[in-house]
N, C-alpha and C positions, 0 to 999 in steps of 0.2 A: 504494500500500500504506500501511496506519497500522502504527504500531509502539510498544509498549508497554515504559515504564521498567521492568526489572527492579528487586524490589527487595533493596536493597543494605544495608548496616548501617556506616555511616561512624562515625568520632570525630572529634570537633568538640571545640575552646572557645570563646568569644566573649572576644575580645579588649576588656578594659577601660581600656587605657593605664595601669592600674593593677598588674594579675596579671603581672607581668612572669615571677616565678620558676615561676608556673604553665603560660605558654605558651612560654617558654623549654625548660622542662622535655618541654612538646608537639614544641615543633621539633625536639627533641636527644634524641627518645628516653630521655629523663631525665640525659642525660650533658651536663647543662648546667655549668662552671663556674663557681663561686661569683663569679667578676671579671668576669660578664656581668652580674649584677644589682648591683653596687655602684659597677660603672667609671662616669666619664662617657664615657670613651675610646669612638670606634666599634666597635661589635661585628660582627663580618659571621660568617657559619655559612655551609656548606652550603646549606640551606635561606633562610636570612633574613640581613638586616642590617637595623640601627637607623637612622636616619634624621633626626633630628626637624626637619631643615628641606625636606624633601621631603613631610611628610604628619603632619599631626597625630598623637602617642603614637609615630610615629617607625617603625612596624615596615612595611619592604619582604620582602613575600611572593617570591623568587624560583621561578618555576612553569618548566614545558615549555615554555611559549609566551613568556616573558618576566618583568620585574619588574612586580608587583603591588602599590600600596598598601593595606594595611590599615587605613583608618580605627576610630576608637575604637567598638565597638559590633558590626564585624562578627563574623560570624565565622570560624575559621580551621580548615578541613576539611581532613581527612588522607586522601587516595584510596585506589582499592582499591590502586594499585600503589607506596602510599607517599610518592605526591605531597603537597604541599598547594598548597592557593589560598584566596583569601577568598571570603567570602559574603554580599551585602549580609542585616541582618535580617529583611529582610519576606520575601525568596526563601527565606530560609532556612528560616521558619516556616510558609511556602507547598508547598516541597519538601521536609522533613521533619519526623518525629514522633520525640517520646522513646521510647526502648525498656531494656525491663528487663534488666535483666544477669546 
């Protein structure tokens, strides 16, 4: 049998090692504390912890399957069930298209 991707409407950012208070903000539902983006101190979430001797810009994805690094560039997709994971950019621009809001 072949089987076809349904299609789905994800939110995504792409992680710049820069937008911190913007993917912060992605991870936490917007319920990010202000001494997440000004701490040096390790941040750990729910969802992520900072890192930056484990992966460049420092952000560990924790998913269903295990920790994920995020490298600078990818991006960081929120699933239908509220998960996220990363997304190298070529898949990413492979497997999805912008859509209007």
């Amino acid at each position: 049998m072949k089987y076809k991707k349904k299609p789905v409407v994800i939110d995504a950012v792409q992680w710049t090692g820069t937008n911190h208070r913007e993917m912060f903000d992605f991870l936490t539902n917007g319920n990010c504390p202000e001494e997440y983006i000004t701490s040096d101190l390790p941040i750990v979430s729910d969802n992520f912890y900072i890192d930056k001797w484990k992966v460049p810009g420092g952000l560990v994805i924790k998913t269903l399957e295990g920790e994920h690094m995020a490298n600078i560039g990818d991006y960081i997709i929120r699933g239908v069930h509220g998960e996220f994971y990363p997304c190298k950019p070529d898949i990413f621009r492979e497997t999805y298209e912008e859509v209007e809001e």
